[in-house]
C-alpha positions in Angstrom: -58.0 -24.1 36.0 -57.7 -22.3 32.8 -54.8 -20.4 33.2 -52.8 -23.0 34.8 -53.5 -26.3 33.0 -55.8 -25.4 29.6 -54.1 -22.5 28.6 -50.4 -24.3 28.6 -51.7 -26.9 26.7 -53.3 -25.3 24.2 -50.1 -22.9 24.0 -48.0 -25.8 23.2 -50.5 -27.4 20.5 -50.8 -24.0 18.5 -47.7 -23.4 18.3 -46.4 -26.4 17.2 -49.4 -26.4 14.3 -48.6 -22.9 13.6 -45.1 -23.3 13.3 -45.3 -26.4 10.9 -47.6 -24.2 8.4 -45.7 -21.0 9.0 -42.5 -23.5 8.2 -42.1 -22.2 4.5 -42.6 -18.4 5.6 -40.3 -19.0 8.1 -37.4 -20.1 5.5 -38.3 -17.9 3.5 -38.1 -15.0 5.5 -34.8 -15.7 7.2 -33.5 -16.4 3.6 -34.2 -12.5 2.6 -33.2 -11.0 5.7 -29.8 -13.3 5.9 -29.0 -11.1 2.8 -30.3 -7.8 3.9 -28.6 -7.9 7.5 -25.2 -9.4 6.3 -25.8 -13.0 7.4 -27.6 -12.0 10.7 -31.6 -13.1 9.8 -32.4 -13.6 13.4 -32.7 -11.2 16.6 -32.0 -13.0 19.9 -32.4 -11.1 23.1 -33.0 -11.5 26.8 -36.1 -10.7 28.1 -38.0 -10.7 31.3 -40.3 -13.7 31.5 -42.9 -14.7 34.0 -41.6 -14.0 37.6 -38.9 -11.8 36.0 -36.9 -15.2 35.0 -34.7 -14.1 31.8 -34.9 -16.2 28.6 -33.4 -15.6 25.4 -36.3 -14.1 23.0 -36.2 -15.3 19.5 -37.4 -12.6 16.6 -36.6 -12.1 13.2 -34.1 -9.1 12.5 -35.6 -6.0 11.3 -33.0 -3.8 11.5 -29.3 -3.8 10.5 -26.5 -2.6 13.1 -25.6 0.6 11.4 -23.3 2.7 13.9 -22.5 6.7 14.2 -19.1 7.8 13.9 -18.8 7.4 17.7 -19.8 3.6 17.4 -23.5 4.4 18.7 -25.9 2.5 16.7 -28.2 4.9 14.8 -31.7 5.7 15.6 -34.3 2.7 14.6 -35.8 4.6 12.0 -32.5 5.2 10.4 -31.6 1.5 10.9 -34.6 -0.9 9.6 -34.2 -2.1 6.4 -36.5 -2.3 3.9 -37.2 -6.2 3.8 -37.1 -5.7 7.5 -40.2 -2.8 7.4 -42.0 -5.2 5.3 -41.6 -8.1 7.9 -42.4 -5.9 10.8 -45.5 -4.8 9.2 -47.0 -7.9 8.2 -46.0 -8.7 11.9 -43.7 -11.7 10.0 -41.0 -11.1 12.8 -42.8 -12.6 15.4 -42.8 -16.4 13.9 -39.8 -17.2 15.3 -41.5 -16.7 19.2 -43.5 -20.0 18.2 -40.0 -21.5 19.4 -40.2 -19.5 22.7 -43.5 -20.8 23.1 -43.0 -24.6 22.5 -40.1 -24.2 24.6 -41.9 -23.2 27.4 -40.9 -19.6 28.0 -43.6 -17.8 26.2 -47.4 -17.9 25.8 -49.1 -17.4 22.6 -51.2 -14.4 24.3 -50.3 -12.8 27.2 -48.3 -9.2 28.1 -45.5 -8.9 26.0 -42.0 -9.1 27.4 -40.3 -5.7 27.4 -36.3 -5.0 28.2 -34.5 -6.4 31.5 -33.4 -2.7 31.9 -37.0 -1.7 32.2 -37.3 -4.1 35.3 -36.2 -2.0 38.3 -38.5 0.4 36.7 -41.1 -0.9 37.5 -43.8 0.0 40.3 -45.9 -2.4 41.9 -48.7 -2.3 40.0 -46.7 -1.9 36.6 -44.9 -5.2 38.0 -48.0 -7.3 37.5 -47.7 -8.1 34.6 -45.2 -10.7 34.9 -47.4 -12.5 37.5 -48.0 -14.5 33.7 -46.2 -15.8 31.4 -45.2 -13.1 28.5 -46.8 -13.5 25.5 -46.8 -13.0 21.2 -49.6 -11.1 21.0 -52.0 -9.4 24.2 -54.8 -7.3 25.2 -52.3 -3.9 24.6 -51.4 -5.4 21.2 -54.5 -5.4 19.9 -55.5 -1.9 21.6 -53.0 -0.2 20.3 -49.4 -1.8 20.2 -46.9 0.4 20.1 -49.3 3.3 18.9 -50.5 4.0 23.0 -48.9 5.5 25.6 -46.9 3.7 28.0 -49.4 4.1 31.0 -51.8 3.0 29.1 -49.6 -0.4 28.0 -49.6 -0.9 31.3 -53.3 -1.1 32.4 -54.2 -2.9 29.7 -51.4 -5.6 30.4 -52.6 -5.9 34.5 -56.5 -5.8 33.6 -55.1 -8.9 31.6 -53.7 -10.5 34.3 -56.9 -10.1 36.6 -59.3 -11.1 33.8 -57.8 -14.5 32.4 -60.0 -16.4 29.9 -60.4 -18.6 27.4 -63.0 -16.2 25.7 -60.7 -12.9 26.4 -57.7 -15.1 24.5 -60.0 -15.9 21.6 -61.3 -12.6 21.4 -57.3 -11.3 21.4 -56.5 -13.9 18.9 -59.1 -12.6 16.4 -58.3 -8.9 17.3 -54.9 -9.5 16.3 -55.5 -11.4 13.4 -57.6 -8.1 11.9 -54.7 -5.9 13.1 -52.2 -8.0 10.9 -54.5 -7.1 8.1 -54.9 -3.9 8.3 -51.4 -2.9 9.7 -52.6 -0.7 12.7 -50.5 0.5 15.5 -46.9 -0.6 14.3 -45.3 2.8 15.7 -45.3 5.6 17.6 -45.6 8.6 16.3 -42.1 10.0 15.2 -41.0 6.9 16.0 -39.7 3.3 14.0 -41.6 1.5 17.1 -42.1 3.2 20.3 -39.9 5.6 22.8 -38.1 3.6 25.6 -39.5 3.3 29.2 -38.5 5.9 31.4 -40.1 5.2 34.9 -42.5 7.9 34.6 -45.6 8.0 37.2 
């Protein structure tokens, strides 16, 4: 009953409250990086949602779209911008998903939604996570983000999707909360925010 009629709900009420007092950040914010990315403040991508459906994720640009000699765009590291670190640290960039969530596409906790090229990927057990709706922030955000190994991304998104609860989302809401604060697990190591999937095991 939760997951299917309580949690929607209370999905769509926060982020409608939280995007009303978040409105001022949220102008603010895409002022500053509409100057430091050349007129491009937001990030719009499509992304794997519940069922694999694709919807257009909404994020605030972090990094500009700097390009090699050969046209390749540079590493992330070498591309995010300064106001963009700043944003992406203070986890600022993720505002913009209360949209995604109003709209219906997103949850405000749940596995995040990774790359459509990571799809076919995917074994079965790694593909349960999008038995749920994708979501801001999850159990593997607050254990670790983009700091843990990929495997281990993965177990923690499917014991989410077997263990469903409103005290598990609180628990994740308040874990993330502290995380915000103290800026923990933003990267990987030797990395602007983690290595891409690969298919291993």
């Amino acid at each position: 009953m939760y997951s299917k009629i309580v949690k929607p709900i209370l999905d769509f009420l926060l982020a409608v409250m939280g995007f009303i007092i978040l409105l001022p950040v949220f102008l603010l914010v895409t002022v500053l990086l509409f100057f430091a990315n050349q007129g491009k403040p937001f990030f719009i991508q499509r992304r794997p949602g519940k069922n694999c459906e694709v919807f257009s994720i909404i994020k605030f640009k972090t990094m500009n779209d700097r390009k090699d000699a050969s046209g390749k765009l540079l590493h992330d590291s070498e591309r995010l911008t300064a106001v963009g670190k700043f944003v992406r640290k203070t986890s600022l960039d993720e505002i913009p998903q209360l949209l995604n969530v109003i709209k219906g596409d997103m949850s405000i906790i749940g596995p995040r939604p990774l790359l459509t090229d990571y799809v076919h990927l995917y074994n079965e057990y790694q593909n349960q996570r999008h038995t749920v709706k994708p979501g801001i922030t999850g159990w593997a955000q607050v254990n670790g983000r983009n700091a843990i190994s990929w495997e281990k991304k993965f177990e923690l998104d499917v014991f989410y999707v077997h263990h469903i609860s409103l005290v598990l989302d609180v628990k994740i809401l308040l874990m993330t909360l502290k995380k915000v604060i103290i800026r923990e697990g933003i990267s990987a190591e030797n990395a602007a925010t983690i290595e891409p999937f690969q298919g291993q095991y």
